[in-house]
N, C-alpha and C positions, 0 to 999 in steps of 0.2 A: 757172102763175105761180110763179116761184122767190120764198123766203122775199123774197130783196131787193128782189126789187119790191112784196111785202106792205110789209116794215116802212119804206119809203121812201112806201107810201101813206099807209099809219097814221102816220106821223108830220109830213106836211104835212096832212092833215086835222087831229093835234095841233095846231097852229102856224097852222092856221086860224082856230079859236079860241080862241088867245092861252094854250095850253097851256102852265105854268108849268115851265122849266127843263128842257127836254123831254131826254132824253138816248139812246143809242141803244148799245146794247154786246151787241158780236159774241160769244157764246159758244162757237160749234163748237169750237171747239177746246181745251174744258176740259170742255164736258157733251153726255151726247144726249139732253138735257133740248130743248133745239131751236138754233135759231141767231143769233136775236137776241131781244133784250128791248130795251123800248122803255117808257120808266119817263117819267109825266110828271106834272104836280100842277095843282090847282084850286084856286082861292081860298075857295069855299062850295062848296055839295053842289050849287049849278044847275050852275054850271061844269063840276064833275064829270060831273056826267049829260051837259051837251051834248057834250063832250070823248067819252064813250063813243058818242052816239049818231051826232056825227060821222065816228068811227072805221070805225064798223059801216055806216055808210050809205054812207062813200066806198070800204069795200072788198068791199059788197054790187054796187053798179056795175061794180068789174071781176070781178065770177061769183066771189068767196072770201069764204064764210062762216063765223062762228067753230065751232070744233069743242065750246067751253064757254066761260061765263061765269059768273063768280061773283060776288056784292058788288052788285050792279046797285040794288038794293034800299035800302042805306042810304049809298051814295055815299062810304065811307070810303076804301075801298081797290076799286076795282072789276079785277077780272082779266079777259080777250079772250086764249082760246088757240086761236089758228090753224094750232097745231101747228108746223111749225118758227119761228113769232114768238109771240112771248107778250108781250102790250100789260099793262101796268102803270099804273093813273092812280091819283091819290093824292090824298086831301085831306092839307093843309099838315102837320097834324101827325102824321096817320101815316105819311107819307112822310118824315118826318124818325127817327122812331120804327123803323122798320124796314130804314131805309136798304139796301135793295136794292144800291143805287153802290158801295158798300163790300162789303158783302158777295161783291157779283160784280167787286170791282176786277181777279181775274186777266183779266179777260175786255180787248177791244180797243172802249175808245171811239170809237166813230167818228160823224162828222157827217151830215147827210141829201146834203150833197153827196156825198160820200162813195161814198154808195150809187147 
């Protein structure tokens, strides 16, 4: 399965449940850190968790499992690296906190259509 079918799945299972501000930025071609990031946020920590475990269950279905996870535990920042996608979910204020979208602005925002 190529990245862009990963982060096109991870990101409608985002959007399935009502993932906050979901955004999706193409890195290849500034890092070989991997090739997209997929940055989304939750209103509370339930949110958060089903957002992750949405993720992980719709792209357990098509046979790609994460290579690591971090954060899972206290719902703040929880990380999903799939290796070349790396899923971002946030609660509200440390996603503001850390602004990821900035940080990675050289990168190419792109929409799920897109992909």
């Amino acid at each position: 399965m190529t990245a862009k079918e990963i982060a096109k799945i991870a990101a409608n299972a985002i959007e399935d449940k009502k993932g906050i501000d979901t955004k999706i930025i193409e890195i290849s071609k500034i890092s070989v850190m991997a090739d997209y990031f997929v940055i989304s946020g939750g209103s509370n920590p339930n949110q958060v968790n089903a957002l992750v475990e949405n993720v992980e269950e719709e792209l357990s279905k098509a046979g790609v499992h994460a290579k690591h996870i971090e954060g899972h535990g206290n719902a703040n920042w929880v990380l999903l690296d799939y290796g070349d996608v790396i899923i971002h979910i946030f609660n509200e204020d440390d996603r503001l906190f850390y602004d990821l979208e900035k940080i990675w602005s050289d990168g190419k925002d792109i929409s799920i259509e897109e992909l």
